[in-house]
Structures are given as C-alpha cells and as structure tokens.
C-alpha positions in Angstrom: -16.2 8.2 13.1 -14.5 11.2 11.4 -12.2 13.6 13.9 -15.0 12.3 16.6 -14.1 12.5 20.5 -13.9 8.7 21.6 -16.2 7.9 24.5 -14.9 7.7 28.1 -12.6 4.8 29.4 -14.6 4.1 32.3 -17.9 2.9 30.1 -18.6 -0.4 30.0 -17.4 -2.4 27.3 -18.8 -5.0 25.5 -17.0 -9.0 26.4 -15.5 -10.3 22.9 -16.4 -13.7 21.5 -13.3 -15.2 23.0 -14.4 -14.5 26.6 -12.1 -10.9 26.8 -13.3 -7.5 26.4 -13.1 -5.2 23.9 -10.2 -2.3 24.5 -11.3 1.4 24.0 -8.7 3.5 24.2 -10.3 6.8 23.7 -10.4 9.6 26.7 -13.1 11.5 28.2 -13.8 15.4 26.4 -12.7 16.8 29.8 -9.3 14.8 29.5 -9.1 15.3 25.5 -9.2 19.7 26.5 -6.5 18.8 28.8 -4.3 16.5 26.5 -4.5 19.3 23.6 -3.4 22.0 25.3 0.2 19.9 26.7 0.5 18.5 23.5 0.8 21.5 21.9 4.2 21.6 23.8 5.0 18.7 23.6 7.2 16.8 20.2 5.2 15.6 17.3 5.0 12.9 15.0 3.0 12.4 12.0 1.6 9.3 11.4 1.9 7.4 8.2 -1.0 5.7 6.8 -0.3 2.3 8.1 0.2 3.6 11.6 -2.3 5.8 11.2 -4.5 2.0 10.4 -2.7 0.7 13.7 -4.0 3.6 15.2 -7.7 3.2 14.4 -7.5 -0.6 15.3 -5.9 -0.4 18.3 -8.5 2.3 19.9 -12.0 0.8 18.6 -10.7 -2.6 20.3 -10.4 -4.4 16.9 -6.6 -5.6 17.7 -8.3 -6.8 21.5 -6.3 -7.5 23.6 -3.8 -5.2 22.6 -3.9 -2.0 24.5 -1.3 0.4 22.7 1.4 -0.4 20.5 3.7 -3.4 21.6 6.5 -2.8 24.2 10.0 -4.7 24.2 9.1 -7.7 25.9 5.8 -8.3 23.7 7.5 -7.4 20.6 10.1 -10.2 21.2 7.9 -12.7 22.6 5.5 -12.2 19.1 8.7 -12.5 16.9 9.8 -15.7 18.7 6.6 -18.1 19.8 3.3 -15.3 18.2 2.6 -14.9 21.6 2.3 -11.7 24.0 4.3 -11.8 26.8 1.9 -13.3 29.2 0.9 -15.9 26.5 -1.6 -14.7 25.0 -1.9 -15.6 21.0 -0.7 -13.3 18.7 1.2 -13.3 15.7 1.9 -9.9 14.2 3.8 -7.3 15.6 2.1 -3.9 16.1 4.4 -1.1 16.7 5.0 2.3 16.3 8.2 3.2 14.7 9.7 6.8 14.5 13.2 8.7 13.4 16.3 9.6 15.5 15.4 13.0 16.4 11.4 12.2 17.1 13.0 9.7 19.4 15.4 11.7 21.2 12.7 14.3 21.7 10.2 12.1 23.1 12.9 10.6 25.5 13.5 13.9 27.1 9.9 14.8 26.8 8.5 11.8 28.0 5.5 12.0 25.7 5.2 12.5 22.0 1.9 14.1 20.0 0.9 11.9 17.5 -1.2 13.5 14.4 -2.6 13.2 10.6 -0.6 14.6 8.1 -2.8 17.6 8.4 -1.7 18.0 12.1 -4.8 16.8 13.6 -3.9 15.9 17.5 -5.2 11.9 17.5 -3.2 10.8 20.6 -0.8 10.8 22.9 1.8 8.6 23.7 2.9 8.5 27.6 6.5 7.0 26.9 7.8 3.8 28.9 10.1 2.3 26.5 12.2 3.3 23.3 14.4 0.3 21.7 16.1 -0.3 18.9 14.7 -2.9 16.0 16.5 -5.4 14.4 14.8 -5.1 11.3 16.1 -7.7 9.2 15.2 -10.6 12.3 11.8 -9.2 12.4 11.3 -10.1 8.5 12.9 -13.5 9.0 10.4 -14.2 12.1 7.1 -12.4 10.7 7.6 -13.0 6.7 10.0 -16.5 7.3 12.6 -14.7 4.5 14.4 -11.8 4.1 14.2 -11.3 0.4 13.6 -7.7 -0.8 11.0 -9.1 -3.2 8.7 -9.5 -0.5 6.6 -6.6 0.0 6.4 -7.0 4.0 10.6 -7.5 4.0 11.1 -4.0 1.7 8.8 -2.2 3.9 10.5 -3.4 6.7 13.9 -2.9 5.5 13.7 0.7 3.5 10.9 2.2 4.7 10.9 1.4 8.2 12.2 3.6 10.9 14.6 1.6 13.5 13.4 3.3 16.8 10.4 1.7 18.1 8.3 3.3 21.0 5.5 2.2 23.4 3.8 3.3 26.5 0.2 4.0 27.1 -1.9 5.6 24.8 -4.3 8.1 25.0 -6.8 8.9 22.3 -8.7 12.1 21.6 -9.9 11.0 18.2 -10.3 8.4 15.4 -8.2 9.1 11.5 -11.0 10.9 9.2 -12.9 8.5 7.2 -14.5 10.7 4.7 -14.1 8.1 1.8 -15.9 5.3 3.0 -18.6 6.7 5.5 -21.1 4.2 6.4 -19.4 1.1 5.9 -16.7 1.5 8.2 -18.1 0.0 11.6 -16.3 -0.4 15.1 -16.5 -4.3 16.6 -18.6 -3.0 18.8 -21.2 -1.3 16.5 -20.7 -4.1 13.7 -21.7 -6.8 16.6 -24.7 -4.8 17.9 -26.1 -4.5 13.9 -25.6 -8.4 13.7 -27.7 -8.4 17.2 -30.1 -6.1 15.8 -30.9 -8.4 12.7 -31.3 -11.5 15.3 -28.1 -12.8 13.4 -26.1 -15.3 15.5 -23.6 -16.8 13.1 -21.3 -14.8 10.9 -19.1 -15.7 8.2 -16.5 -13.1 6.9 -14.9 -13.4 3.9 -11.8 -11.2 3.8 -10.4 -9.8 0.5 -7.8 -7.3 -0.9 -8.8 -7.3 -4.7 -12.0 -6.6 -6.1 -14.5 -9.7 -6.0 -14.9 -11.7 -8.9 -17.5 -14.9 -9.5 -15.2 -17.6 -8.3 -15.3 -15.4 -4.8 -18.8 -14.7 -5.1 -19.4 -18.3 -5.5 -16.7 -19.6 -2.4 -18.7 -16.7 -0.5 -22.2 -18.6 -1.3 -21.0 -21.8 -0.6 -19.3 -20.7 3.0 -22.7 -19.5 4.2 -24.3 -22.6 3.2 -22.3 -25.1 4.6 -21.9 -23.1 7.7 -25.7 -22.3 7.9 -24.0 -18.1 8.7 -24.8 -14.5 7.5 -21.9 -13.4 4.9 -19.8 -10.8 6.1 -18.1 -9.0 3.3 -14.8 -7.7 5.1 -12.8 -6.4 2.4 -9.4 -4.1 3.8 -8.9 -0.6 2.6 -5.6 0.2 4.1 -2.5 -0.2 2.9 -1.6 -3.6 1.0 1.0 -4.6 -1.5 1.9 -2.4 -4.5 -0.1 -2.7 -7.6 -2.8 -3.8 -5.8 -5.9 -2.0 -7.2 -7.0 0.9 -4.5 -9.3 1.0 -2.3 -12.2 3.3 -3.8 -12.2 1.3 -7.1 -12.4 -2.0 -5.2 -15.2 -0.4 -2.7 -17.1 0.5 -5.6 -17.0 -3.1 -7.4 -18.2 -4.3 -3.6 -21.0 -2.1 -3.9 -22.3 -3.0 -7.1 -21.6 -6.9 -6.1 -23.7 -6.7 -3.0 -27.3 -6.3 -4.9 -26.3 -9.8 -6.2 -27.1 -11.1 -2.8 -30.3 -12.2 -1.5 -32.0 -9.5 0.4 -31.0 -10.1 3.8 -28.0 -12.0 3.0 -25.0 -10.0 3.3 -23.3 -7.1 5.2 -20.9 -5.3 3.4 -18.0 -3.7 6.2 -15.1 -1.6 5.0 -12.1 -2.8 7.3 -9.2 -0.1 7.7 -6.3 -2.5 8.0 -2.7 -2.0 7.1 -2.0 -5.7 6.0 1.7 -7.0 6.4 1.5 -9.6 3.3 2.7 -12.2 6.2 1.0 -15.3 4.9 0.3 -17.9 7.6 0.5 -15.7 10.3 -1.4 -12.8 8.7 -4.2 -15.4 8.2 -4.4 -16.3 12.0 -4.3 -12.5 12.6 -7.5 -12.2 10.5 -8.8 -14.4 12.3 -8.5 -12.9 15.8 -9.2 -9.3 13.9 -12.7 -11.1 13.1 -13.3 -12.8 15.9 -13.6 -8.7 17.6 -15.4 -7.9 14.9 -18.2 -11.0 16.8 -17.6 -13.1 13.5 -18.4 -17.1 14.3 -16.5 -17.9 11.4 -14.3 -17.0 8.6 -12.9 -18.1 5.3 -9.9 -18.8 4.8 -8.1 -19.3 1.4 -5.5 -20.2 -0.9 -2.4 -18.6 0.0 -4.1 -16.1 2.1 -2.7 -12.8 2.6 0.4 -13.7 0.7 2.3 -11.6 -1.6 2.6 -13.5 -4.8 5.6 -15.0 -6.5 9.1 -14.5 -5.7 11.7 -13.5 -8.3 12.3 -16.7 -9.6 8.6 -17.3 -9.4 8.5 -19.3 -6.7 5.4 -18.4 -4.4 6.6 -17.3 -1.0 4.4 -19.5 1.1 2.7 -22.9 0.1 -1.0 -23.0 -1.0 -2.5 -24.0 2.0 0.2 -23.3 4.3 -2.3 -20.3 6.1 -4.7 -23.0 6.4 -2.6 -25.3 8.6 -1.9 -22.6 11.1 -5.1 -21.4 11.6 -6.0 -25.1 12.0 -3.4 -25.5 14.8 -4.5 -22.8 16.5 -8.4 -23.5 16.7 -8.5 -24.6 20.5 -7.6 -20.6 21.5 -10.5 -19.2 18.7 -13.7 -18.2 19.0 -14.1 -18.2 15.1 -14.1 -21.7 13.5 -12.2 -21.8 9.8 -14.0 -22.2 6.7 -11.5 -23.7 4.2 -12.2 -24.7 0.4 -9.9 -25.8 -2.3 -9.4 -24.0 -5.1 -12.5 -23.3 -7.7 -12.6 -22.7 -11.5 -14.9 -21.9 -13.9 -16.4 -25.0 -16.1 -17.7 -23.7 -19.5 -20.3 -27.4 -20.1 -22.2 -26.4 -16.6 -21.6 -22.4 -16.5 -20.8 -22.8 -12.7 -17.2 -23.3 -10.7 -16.2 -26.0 -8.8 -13.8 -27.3 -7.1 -10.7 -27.7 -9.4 -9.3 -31.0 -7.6 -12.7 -32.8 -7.5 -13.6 -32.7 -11.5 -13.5 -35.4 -13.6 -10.2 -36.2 -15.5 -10.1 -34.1 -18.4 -12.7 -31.8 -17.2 -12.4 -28.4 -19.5 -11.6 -25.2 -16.8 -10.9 -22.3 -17.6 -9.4 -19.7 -15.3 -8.5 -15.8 -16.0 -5.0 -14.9 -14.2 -4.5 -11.2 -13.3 -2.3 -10.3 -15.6 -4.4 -11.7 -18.1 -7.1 -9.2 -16.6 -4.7 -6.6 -16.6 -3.8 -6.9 -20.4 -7.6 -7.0 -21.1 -8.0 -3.8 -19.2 -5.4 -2.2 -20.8 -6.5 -2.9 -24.4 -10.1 -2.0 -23.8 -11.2 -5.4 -24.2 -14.5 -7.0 -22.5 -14.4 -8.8 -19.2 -16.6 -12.3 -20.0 -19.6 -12.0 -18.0 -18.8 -15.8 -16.5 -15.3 -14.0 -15.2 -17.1 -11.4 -13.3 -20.4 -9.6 -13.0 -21.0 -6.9 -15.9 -21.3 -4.5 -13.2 -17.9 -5.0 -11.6 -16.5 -4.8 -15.3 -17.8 -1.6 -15.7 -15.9 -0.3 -12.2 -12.5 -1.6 -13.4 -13.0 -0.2 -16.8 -13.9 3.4 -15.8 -11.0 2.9 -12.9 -8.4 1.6 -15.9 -9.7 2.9 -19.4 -7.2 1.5 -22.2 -3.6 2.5 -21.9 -3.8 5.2 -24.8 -6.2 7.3 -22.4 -3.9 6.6 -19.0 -1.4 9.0 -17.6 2.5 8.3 -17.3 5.7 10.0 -16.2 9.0 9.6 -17.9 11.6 10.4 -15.7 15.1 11.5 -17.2 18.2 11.0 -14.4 21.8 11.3 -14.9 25.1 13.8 -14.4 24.7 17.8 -14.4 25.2 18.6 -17.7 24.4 14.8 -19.4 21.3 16.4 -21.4 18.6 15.6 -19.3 17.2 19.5 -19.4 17.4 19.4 -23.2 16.0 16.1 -24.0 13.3 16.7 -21.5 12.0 20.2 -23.1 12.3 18.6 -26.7 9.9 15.8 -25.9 7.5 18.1 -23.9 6.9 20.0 -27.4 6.7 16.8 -29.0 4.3 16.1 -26.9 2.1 19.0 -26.9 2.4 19.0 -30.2 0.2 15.8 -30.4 -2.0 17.3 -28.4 -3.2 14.1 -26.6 -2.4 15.0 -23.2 -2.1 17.3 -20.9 2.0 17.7 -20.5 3.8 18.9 -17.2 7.8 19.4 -17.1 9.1 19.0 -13.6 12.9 20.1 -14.2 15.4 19.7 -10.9 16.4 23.2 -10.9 13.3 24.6 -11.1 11.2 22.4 -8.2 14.2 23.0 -5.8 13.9 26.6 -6.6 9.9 26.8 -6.0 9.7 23.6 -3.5 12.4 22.7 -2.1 14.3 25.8 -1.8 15.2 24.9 2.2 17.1 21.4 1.2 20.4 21.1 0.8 22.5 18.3 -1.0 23.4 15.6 1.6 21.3 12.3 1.2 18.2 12.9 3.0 17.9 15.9 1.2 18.4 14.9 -2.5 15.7 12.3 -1.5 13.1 14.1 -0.2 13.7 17.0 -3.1 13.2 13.4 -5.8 9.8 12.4 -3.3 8.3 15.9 -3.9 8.9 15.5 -7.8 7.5 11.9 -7.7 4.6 12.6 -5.9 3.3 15.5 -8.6 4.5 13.3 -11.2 2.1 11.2 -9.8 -0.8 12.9 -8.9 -0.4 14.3 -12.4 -0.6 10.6 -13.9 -3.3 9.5 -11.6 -5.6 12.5 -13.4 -4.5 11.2 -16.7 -1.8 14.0 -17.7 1.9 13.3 -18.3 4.6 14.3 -16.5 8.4 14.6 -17.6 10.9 14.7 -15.0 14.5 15.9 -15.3 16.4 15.3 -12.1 19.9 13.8 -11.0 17.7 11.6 -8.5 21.7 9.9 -7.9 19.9 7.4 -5.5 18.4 3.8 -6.5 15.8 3.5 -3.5 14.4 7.0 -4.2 14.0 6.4 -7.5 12.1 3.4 -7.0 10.1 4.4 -4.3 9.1 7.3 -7.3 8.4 4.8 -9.9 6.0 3.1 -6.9 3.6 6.2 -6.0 3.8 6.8 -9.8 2.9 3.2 -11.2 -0.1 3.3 -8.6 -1.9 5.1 -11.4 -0.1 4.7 -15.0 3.2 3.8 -16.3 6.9 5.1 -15.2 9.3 5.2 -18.2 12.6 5.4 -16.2 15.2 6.8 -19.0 18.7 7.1 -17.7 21.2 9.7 -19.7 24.5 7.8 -19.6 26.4 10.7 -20.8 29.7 10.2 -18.6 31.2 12.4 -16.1 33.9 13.4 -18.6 31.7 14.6 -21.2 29.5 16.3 -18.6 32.5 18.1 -17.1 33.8 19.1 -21.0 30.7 21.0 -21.3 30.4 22.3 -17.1 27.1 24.3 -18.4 26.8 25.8 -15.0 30.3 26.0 -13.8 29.8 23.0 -11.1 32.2 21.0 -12.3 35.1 23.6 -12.1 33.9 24.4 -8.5 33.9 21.2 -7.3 37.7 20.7 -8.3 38.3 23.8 -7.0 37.1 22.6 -3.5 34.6 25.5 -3.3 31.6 23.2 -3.8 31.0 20.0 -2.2 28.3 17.3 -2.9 28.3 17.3 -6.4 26.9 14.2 -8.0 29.7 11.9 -10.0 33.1 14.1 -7.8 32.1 13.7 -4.6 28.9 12.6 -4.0 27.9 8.8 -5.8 25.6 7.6 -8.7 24.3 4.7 -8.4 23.0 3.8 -11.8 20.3 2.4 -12.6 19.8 -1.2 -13.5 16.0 -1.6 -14.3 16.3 1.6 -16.9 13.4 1.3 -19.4 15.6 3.1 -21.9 19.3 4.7 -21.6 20.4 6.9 -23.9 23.6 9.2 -24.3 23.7 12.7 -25.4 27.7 12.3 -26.6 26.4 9.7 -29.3 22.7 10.9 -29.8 21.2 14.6 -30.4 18.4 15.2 -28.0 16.0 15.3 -31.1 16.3 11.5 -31.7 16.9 11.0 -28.1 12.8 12.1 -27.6 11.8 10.5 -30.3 13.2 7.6 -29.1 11.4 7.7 -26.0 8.1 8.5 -28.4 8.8 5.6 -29.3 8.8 3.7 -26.6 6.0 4.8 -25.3 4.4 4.1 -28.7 5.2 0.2 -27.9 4.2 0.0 -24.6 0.4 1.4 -26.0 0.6 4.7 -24.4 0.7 6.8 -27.6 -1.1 5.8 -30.9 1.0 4.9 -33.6 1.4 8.1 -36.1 -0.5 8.1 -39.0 1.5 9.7 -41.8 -0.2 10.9 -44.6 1.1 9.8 -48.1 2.2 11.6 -50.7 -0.4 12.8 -53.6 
C-alpha cells in the first residue's frame, strides 16, 4: 500500500454491508502527473500522524460514507445529534485542522498540498470552506467534559489547530506502511480474503493494548456464541499516552495468533487515530467494522475510554458504550457482541464471568500497573495472566528499569545553575559507566539547531520540542540524556516529558535559584542588557516563567553547590530504580 498510486475513481466499487458503497478517493496516474506538477506551486501542509490516519481511512473507504474531511454543516450536525448533515449516523468528527498562515494561503490559493513529513505529495485539497472551531464545545459534545485529564479534551485544546478546512479531496497516494506490511488490508481487500475463505460471518474484536488471556478467552467465546470467524482488529495509530506502541503490541498479536485453531482467526493491523471518546467511539468502531464486511463485533467494558479521571473517577460508566451501540442497532449492519466482565479463577484455571460466580468465589485479576511494576522489576508474568510468549514481547519491549533509558531535564533562570549542575552530573554519570550519556545544553542546540529561532513564544517552544525529541529518541535506545534549558513554558515542557516518557522516565528538576540571585551573578551580561532596554525577551524581566508544579525534584544553586545538587538527582534516580544502589567498599 506503501507510496502506491490509488486506482481510478471511475472503477466500480464494491456495495458495503449496510447497503452503501465503499468511497475511493484515489485519482487516476494521468490525473496524479497532473496534480503533482500544480501542487508543487501550490501551499503545503504536513500532515500529522493522526491526520495522516484520517487520511488513509478516508481514501480506502473505511470511514464510508465520508468522502473527505467534514465541512461546516456536517461538523455541527455530528457535534449536535452524531449525524451528517443529511442524517446519516455518525458520531465522530473527522476533520482536518491547520495554522493561521496554512489557512490564509490556502484561501487565496484555493487549494493546499497535503504531504508526509518527508514531503511526499499524498493529496490535494480543492478548498470550499475554511471556519473556525470552537474547540472547547467540540470536547464537551464528543468527550461529554472538558477536563484536561482527558486525553481527547488535551489534544483538542493544546494541540489542536483552530482553523478547520474541507473541500474535495484528491488522492495520489496512501501514508507508507513499511512497519506493518501484510497485515494492513483495505475494506475492500479484507472483505474479498473473507470471500475467498468462503467466510460469511465475522466477528472483530478491537483492541489498543496487547492481548492478554482474559481477551483471548472473550475472543473464543464471541466466536462461539456467534457461530463467526475472529477478526483480530487491533489499532496502530495514535491512542492515549502511555499506551504501549504499536510494534511491541503487533508483535505480542503475532505470537498470540498460533494459539488459534488453524483456520480460526485473521489477524488485520487497523491504522486508526482513536479519539478515547467512549460511547461514541464505540459506535464509530462499529460502522469502521461494518466497511471492513464484519457481521459482528465485540464490544467491551468501557470501550475506547481513557481511564480514570483525577480524582479517579472513570470518565464514562462501564457499560455506557454498550447502551449506545445498542440504541443504534436498527441503522447497523454489524450486530453487537457484549460480555460482562471476566477474571481468572485459580480452583478451575479458566475465567469467567466475574458477576455470575458463586459468593465467595476466589478471582484473581492483574491491574496494569501491577503489570507495569512487574515489568519494571524483571519479574515473571504468570503464565495464567498471559501466554509465555506475549511475556517474552513485553519483556524484551520493557527490560527492568536499571537497563531503560531516561532524560533529566534541568529548567530555570539564565544564570540559576542549570549549565553547571548539568555537566557535573554528566561526569558522574559517565563515571559509572552504565549508560551511554548525552548533554543537550540550550545554548549549544540553538547554536547547532535552532540557530534561525528567535525568542518570542513559538520559538522558545519549538527550540524545547527539538531538545525533547533527541532526549527522547536517546531514551527510547536506552542512553540518557541531560537537558539544560530555560524551557519558561508549562505546556512545552510537558508535551517534552510526553515523547520522552513514551520510552523511559523524565526526571523534571527545576533550579529555583531566583531572578535576584541570577541577575547578581549576570554570567553572560543578559541581565544588564535587558535593564538597559537593549535586549528584549529575556526570561524572568520581560518575558514569563511559569514554574513548574509537577517538578520531580527542585533544587537551588544559592543554598546548594552543584556537586550535591547532582548527587541529589543520583539519588533520585537511585529510588526510582533507574541506577543501582552504589556498592561501597569497606575499609580493610
């Protein structure tokens, strides 16, 4: 599917379940020449990875009947009833959101280039309408809150851009799909392998973590009682953070899958960006699957919700997703498979259902923190938790904390110490000689990376993205990374700690030395320029800090050398697991 020309719109197309037919928005070669030679004048705009999900969706016909991103009209009408304008069910908005100069351009353009971040031409976008969002009333409609905690509501609200676009869309060719190859099928090639095997009823079982033996076991039990073939549908788009990725979770599917029956199962690789939307997320699987020429589909506890709010409260109620799907069956084609809850009962080795056991039945259930802590510890997974196999995947993907990557990441005034501490505790560091050690000082990354930005907002940001984003591919590959920046902004820094955390642990260390102290010492004259009015933007005159409330450690260089200020933070990471606890050798 990979970079390939889509087929012409005037083939035939193959009717869905649901009496429709499946969309295919890809263009002819003749018309793809033509449409890469005007784009290359034309504005551009790089997709992110969940549009660039939207994207693939919307041209193999697996969002059918949508036939580009939502206009105006359609977008309301979802918000307010989960219905397209002329009625039709659907319950999550699709739509393509871009910056205020991206929009202005494409306005007096009339078209806009959209491409990979490699700048690979996927389509065009013939513009008919440009509006603004009101993003906070989207959340409220879509996620029914607009708490920050929810992972749908943040992405709405801070990384979300507040122009929306439509018109009609023209595709040249699908987002790359090296990863995953083979198991990534259109609805239309998915439904002619179920017609090949002579299958006529298809469960799918949808799922966002890796499988464990209580999903195995609902999985087995759905195709019984529905008599189907089990369509393993997992998503490997974006999800929520923390989730594990895709490629680990793709590779505990694969080594599930033998587990099977010969015959038995059909393992798919589904590239959607889910929303976290709860109820309606759930009936938007279902009308995803129903494409896909699924008869039926399971769906659980609190699907395709988000977890716990602050307080611990869980943002939608266990079976909440169940009763909407429910209300809507008349207008599906795929029937819901619903089962309550299942845990694992030592006296029979098997799980069952947790509401139908005997008063004072013995279960015992594994939570995923639980899991987590096991993983981090090097502890065994029990075999009745999950399959030996699958333990193995999730062990390789997260070896015991001692052997994982991390990034400490020093922020405060110019001048509070941050340079100093930082260098101490790299030698420190590479003095233990456990890691590999990378020092990712301000100064020096804007001088080698980001040596066009200046200092207002959008620029501090995106000079604090580029250092996040080493600091995490450095952690991801198991090396640590110490950052010294002013990083004055909260949502930067937490949008760091995110990529970072992804892969191993973000020790956010704030250096409270004040202003006063800062500007006593003025190592590189900013301070005295600043008052002098002959430089502008510096952080803690006349540009804000906003400081940091979820610090892992804070320390201050007026009361504290930066000698004990590292070891401090040795210490730290020496309680958290990351570093062994030092062995001293005694006296003879």
């Amino acid at each position: 599917m990979g970079g390939e020309v889509m087929g012409s719109l005037t083939e035939p197309m193959l009717a869905a379940p649901h009496g429709g037919r499946l969309v295919d928005l890809g263009v002819c070669p003749e018309r793809a020449v033509e449409l890469s030679r005007l784009a290359a004048r034309w504005p551009s705009w790089h997709l992110t990875e969940r549009q660039m999900c939207d994207l693939e969706l919307l041209t193999c016909g697996a969002f059918s009947p949508l036939t580009g991103f939502l206009n105006e009209n359609d977008h309301a009408s979802v918000l307010d009833r989960m219905r397209l304008g002329d009625g039709t069910l659907w319950p999550i908005p699709v739509a393509l959101d871009v910056d205020d100069a991206t929009r202005e351009a494409a306005e007096r353009c009339g078209a806009l280039a959209l491409r990979d971040d490699s700048g690979l031409l996927l389509a065009v976008l013939n513009i008919d309408g440009v509006w603004m969002g009101d993003h906070l009333a989207e959340a409220e409609a879509v996620f029914g809150t607009g708490d920050l905690g929810h992972p749908g509501v943040d992405q709405l609200l801070h990384r979300t851009h507040r122009w929306y676009l439509s018109g009609r869309l023209e595709v040249l060719a699908l987002p790359p799909r090296h990863e995953f190859g083979e198991l990534v099928y259109t609805p239309r090639r998915l439904r002619e392998h179920f017609e090949e095997l002579g299958i006529r009823r298809v469960v799918a079982f949808n799922s966002r973590n890796p499988m464990h033996r209580a999903h195995q076991e609902l999985t087995l039990r759905a195709s019984r009682t529905t008599g189907a073939h089990l369509l393993i549908h997992p998503v490997v788009g974006p999800t929520q953070p923390g989730d594990v990725d895709p490629y680990t979770r793709v590779a505990c599917y694969r080594q599930l899958l033998p587990s099977y029956e010969p015959g038995q199962a059909t393992l798919a690789l589904l590239p959607l960006a889910m929303r976290m939307a709860g109820p309606r997320e759930a009936l938007w699987h279902a009308i995803i699957r129903q494409n896909y020429g699924v008869t039926h589909m399971i769906i659980g506890r609190d699907h395709a919700g988000p977890g716990p709010d602050r307080s611990g409260r869980a943002f939608y109620g266990p079976y909440e997703a169940q009763e909407l799907v429910a209300r809507y069956a008349g207008e599906l084609a795929v029937s819901m498979v619903s089962f309550p809850q299942l845990g694992y009962v030592a006296e029979t080795d098997s799980y069952e259902p947790v509401d139908q056991l005997p008063p004072g039945t013995a279960v015992t259930t594994i939570s995923g923190t639980e899991v987590r802590r096991m993983l981090a510890g090097g502890e065994s997974l029990p075999t009745w938790f999950t399959p030996p196999a699958v333990a193995a995947e999730l062990h390789r993907r997260f070896p015991p904390l001692s052997q994982r990557g991390f990034t400490v990441f020093l922020t405060g005034f110019s001048g509070s110490g941050k340079s100093t501490i930082a260098q101490t505790l790299e030698t420190k560091l590479l003095a233990l000689r456990v890691r590999q050690v990378s020092l990712l000082d301000g100064d020096v990354i804007r001088r080698h990376l980001s040596g066009e930005l200046g200092y207002l907002r959008r620029d501090r940001d995106q000079n604090v993205h580029r250092i996040g984003y080493v600091a995490s591919e450095i952690t991801k590959h198991g090396g640590v990374a110490i950052c010294a920046v002013i990083a004055p902004y909260d949502r930067a820094r937490k949008e760091v700690r995110q990529m970072v955390e992804s892969w191993g642990a973000f020790l956010l260390v704030h250096v409270a030395t004040s202003v006063a102290v800062c500007e006593s010492r003025d190592t590189k004259g900013l301070y005295a320029l600043a008052r002098a009015g002959e430089l502008t933007g510096l952080t803690g005159v006349s540009d804000p800090y906003e400081e940091p409330v979820d610090a892992d450690l804070v320390l201050d260089t007026q009361e504290v050398g930066a000698e004990e200020c590292a070891d401090r933070i040795l210490l730290r990471l020496t309680e958290l697991g990351y570093l062994e606890p030092l062995r001293r050798t005694p006296c003879v």
